[in-house]
N, C-alpha and C positions, 0 to 999 in steps of 0.2 A: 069565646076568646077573640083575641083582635086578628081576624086574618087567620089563614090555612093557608099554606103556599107550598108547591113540592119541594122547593130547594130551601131557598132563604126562611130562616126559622121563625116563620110569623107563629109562632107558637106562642109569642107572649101573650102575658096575663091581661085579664077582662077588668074592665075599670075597677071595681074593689077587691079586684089582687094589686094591683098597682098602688092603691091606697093603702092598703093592710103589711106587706110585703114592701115595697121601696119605699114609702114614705115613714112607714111605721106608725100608721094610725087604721083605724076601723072603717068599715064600711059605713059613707054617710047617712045620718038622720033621712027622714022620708022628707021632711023639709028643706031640707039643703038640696035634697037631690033633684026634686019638682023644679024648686026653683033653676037647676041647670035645666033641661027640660021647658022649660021657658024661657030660655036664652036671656036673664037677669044679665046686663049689663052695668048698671048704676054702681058705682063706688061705694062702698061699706064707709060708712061715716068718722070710723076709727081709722081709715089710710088720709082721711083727706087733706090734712097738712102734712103728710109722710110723704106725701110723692114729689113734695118743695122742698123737703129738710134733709131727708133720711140720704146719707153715702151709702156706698157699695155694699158693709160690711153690715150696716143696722138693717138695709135693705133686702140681704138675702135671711138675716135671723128673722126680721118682720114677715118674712111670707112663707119662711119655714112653720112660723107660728100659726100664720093664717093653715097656712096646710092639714098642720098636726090636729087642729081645732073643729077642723071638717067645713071648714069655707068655704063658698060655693065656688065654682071652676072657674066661672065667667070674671066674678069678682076678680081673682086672683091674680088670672089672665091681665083684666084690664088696668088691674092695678099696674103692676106689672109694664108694662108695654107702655103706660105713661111713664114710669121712670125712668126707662132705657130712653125714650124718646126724647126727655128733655133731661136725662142725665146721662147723658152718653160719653161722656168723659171720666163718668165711674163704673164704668162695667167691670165684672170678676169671674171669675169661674165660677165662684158658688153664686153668684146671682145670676150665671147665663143658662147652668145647668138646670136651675129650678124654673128658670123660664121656659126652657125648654119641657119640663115635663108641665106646665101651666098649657103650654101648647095642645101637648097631648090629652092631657085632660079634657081641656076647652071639644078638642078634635072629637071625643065624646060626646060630645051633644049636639054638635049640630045636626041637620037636617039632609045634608046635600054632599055629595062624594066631592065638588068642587070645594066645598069650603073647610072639607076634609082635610083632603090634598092639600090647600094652601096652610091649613094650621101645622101638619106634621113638614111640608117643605122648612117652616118658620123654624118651629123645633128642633128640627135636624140640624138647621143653619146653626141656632144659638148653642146647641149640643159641640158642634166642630169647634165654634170661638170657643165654647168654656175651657175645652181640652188645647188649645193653643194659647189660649193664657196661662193655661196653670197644667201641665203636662204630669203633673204629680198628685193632682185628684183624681182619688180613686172613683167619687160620686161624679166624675164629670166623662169620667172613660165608661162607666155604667152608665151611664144616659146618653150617650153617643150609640154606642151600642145596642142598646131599646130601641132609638129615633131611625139608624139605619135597616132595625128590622122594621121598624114601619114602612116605611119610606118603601119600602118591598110590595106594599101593596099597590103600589101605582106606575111600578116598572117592567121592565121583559123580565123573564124567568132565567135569563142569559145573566143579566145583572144582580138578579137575584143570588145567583151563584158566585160572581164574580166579591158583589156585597159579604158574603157567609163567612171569608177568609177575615176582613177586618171586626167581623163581630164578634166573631171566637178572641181575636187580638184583642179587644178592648177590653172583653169580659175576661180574660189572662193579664189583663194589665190593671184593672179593677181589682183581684184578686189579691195580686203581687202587692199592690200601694196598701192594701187594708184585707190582712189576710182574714180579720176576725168578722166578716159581714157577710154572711152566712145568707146572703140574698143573691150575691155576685157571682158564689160557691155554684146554687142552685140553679141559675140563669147556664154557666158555663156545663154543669150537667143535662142539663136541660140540651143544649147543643150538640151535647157529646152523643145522649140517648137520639137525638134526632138524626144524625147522620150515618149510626150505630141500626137504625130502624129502619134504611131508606132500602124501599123494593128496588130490586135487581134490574125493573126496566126505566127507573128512575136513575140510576147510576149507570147504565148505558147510555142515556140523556145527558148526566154529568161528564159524561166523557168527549163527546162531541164540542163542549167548550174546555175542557183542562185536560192538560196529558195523566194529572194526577187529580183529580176530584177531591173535594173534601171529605174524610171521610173520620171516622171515630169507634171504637169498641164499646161494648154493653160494660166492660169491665173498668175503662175511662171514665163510665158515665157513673155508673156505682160507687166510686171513689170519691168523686165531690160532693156526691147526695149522700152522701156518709159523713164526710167533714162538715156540710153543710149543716147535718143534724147535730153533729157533736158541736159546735158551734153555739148555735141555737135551738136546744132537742125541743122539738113540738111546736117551730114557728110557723110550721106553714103545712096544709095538708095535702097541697101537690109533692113535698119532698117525700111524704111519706107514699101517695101515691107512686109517684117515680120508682120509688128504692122498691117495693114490691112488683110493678112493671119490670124493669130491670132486671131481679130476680127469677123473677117468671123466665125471660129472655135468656137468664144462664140457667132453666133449670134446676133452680133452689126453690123448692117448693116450699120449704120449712121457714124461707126466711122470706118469702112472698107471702104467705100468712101470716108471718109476724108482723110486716110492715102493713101489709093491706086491713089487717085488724086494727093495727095501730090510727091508720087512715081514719077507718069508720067508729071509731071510738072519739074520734076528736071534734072541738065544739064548733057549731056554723054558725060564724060570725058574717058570712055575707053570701050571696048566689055562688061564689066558685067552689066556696065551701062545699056547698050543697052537693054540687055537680061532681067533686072529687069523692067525696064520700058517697054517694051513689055508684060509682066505677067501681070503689073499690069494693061495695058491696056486689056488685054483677060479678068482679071476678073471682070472688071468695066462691062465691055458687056453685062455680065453674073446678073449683079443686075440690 
């Protein structure tokens, strides 16, 4: 995964949960993925009267496509990044948002925690404009939200904390704009199960910055990774992880074997796959 943090929920997802999960495509080809890996720069030959032509609107459908397509990251990134550069008078929420996650992607490959840093700083940025231009995109408060969990890896643990109040807000405000995206659902569970988790000398620490810490119930977290599934049954095999986690947590054994079998019956389409359906097999063992 990207990040483990005590507080701020770097829980999110490892570059082909990102792919499969928020963008709604697969984990990439072995060639696409080398090619990031090699830090491929060069322009794909099909942008390159696109980045003189294309407005706002063709511009966030054209990289939405490059996305969905399994594009390389860099490509995308630099496509990208030359458009806002010399079309900066058409910026949008859907084209800041997807730059922003080009960011993050990009922030996958490189080499160096500095060039890290500078790509999720980038991201973040472009995640804040999308959501102040368009305060009614639910994809632009979802990716606002991801960028300032990131952004978690490169600050105090103080801000960390401080960060966790508006990330829970976005993914509540992602949810609200687009109740049917059963990825926002899971994200916002995702948050609930974490603060719902947190050791006792961990929330002693939370208390030394807020009078009221953030905090959440196993029963909150159950409730979205339930809508989440009904939603989308079978999108994704951390929900099913989760929902059996969770269950374990209230002492449903019956429905922690349902979900966790549920887990390890489902197909791996990429390594987090892998890795969910291995937990969930360690803790079926264990009941």
């Amino acid at each position: 995964v990207v990040g483990c943090f005590p507080f701020c929920c770097c829980w999110m997802m490892s570059f082909a949960a990102v792919r499969s999960v928020f963008g709604g495509r697969r984990w990439l080809g072995a060639a696409s993925f080398v090619g990031g890996l090699l830090g491929v720069s060069v322009l794909h030959p099909v942008y390159a009267e696109a980045t003189e032509t294309l407005d706002s609107i063709a511009m966030s459908q054209r990289a939405e496509e490059a996305y969905q397509k399994g594009d390389n990251a860099n490509v995308i990134y630099n496509f990208m990044k030359d458009y806002l550069n010399n079309k900066s008078n058409f910026r949008s929420a859907e084209v800041m948002w997807r730059y922003a996650r080009a960011c993050r992607e990009k922030s996958l490959l490189v080499n160096t925690k500095e060039e890290k840093k500078a790509l999720i700083m980038e991201g973040h940025k472009a995640a804040e404009e999308a959501v102040q231009l368009n305060d009614n995109s639910f994809a632009a408060h979802k990716w606002v939200a991801i960028m300032i969990n990131n952004v978690g890896e490169f600050v105090s643990t103080k801000q960390q904390l401080l960060d966790s109040y508006n990330i829970k807000t976005h993914f509540e405000r992602a949810c609200e704009l687009n109740p049917s995206d059963a990825t926002s659902r899971h994200l916002l569970g995702v948050w609930c199960f974490t603060f719902a988790d947190l050791p006792w000398y961990k929330r002693k620490a939370a208390e030394t910055v807020f009078a009221t810490p953030p905090s959440s119930t196993y029963d909150e977290a159950y409730s979205h990774f339930v809508v989440a599934e009904e939603l989308d049954p079978g999108f994704y095999t951390k929900n099913a992880l989760y929902l059996g986690k969770t269950c374990l947590r209230m002492k449903d054994k019956d429905n922690a074997k349902k979900w966790l079998r549920q887990c390890v019956g489902m197909k791996v389409t990429n390594p987090e796959d892998e890795d969910a359906i291995n937990e969930a097999a360690s803790l079926l063992k264990k009941l």
